[in-house]
N, C-alpha and C positions, 0 to 999 in steps of 0.2 A: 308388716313393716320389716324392714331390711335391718340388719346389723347395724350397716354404716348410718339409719334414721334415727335409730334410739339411741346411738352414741357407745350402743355395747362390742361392737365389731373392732376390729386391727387397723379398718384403713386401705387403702389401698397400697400393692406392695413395694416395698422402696427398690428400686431401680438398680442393679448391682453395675459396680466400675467397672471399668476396661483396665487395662493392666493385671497388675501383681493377681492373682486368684484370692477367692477367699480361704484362709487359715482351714485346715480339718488334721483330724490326729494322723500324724506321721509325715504329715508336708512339710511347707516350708522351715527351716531352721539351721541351726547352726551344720554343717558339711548337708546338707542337702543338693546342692550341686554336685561335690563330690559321687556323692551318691546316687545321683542320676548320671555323671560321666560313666561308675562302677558298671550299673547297669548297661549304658548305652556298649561300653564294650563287650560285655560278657552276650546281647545282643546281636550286635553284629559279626561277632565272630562266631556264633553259633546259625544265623541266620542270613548271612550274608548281607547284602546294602538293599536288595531290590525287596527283600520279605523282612526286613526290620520297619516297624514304623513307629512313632511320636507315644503312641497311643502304648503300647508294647513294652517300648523304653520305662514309659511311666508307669506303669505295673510291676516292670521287674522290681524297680525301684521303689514301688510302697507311696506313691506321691501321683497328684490329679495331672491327667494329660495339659491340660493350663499353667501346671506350673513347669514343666519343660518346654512349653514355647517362650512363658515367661522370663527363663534364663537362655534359653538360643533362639526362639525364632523359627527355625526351621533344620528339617535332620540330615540339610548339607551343613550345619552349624554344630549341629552335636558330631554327627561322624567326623568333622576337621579336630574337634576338641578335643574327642577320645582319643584320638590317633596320636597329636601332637604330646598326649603324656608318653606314649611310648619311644618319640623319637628325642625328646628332649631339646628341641634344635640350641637353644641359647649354649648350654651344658656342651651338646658335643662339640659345637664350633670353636669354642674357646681349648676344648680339648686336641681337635684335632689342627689348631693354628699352634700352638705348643708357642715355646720362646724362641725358635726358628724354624723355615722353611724346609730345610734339609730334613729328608722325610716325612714331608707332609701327605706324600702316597699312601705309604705305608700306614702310617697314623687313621688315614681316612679308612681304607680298607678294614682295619682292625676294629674301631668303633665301630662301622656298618654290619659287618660279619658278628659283633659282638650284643646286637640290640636282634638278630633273630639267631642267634646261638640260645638266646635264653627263652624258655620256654613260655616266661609269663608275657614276653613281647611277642615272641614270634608267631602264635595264636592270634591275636586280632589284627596283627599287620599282616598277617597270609589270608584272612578275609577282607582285606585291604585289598590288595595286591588281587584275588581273585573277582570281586567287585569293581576292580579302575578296569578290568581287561573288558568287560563287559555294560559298565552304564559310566556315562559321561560326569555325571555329578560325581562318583567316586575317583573317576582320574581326576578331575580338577581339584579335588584334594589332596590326591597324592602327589600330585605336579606342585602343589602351594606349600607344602610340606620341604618335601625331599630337596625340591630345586632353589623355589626363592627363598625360603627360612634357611637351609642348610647349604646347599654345595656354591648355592651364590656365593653367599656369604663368604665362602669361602673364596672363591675364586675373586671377590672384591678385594680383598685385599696382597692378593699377588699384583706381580709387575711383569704383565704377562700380556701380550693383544689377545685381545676375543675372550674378554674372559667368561662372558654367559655362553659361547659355545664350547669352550673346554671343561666348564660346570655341568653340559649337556652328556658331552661326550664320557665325561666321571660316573654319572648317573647311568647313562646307559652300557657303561662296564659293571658295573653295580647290580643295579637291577636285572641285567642279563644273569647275570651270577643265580642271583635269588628264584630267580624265576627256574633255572635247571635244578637247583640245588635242594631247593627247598619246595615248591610248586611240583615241577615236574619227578623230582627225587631220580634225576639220571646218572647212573654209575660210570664213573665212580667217582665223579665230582662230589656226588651224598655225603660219599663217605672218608672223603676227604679232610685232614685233620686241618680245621681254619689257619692256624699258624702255618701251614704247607701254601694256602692259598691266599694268605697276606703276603708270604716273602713271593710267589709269581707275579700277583699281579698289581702289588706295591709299585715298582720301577714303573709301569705303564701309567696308574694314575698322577706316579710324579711325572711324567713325561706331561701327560696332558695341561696339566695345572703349573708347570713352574719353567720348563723350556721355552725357548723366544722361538 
């Protein structure tokens, strides 16, 4: 006679949900996302975008690969999330629109130069940046990032024609920049003191962004 005949058995077993995972020690809870961001960074900048995966992320992090789907979805979701702590877009826009236009180049250059001056950005946004040149899912983040969160934004609010291709044109003086500077490390732009390379190419970005 069976377990489930004599009444002395469990049953059969109950059906686990879809969604949220079930609870285990060190999952979900209070900064638990945080803490899978933590990871996801420290990740992909040691592993680049194409050998980081979901499963990986949730290891570093102490927590079931379920529960990182369960707060992104998928690791074009977490690599957009990680990234965007580093670039801060709300924070710099506002900084770099100041209480007038006048100077709004220089402004832009100096934040940009100033978020990979610092070592604790410039580390997973150089796995960033070496990631977009090479798989298409990491440029469509760094394009959703950099362009429409940031220099759009910016450029939305000039009185300026064309303002999504002068946003382009900022971007691609910018990121040329990062790419010799920092990526390539070509002398002697490397070694180049940033306040040297905000006052050259300050005037340019106000050109692009604030001239008729």
């Amino acid at each position: 006679m069976t377990d489930a005949a004599n009444g002395t058995g469990a049953g059969p077993a109950t059906p686990r949900r879809r969604g949220r995972p079930p609870r285990s020690a060190g999952d979900d809870g209070p900064g638990t996302r945080e803490r899978i961001l933590g990871a996801a960074r420290t990740e992909f900048s040691g592993r680049g975008y194409d050998k980081t995966s979901m499963r990986g992320i949730a290891k570093a992090a102490g927590v079931d690969a379920a529960l990182v789907h369960h707060y992104f979805g998928t690791k074009e979701a977490v690599f957009a999330a990680a990234i965007e702590v580093d670039f801060e877009p709300a924070l710099t826009v506002e900084a770099i629109l100041g209480d007038s236009f006048d100077g709004v180049g220089e402004r832009l250059a100096r934040h940009f130069l100033a978020i990979w001056e610092n070592p604790a950005t410039r580390t997973p946004l150089l796995a960033v940046i070496r990631s977009a040149l090479t798989h298409e899912a990491a440029a469509k983040v760094l394009r959703g990032v950099v362009l429409r969160r940031l220099l759009e934004r910016v450029a939305a609010e000039l009185s300026v024609p064309d303002p999504r291709l002068r946003a382009e044109l900022a971007a691609s003086h910018m990121m040329g920049i990062v790419i010799m500077r920092y990526v390539l490390e070509l002398e002697p732009l490397a070694s180049v003191p940033p306040a040297r390379i905000v006052a050259l190419v300050g005037p340019t970005l106000q050109r692009y962004l604030t001239e008729a």
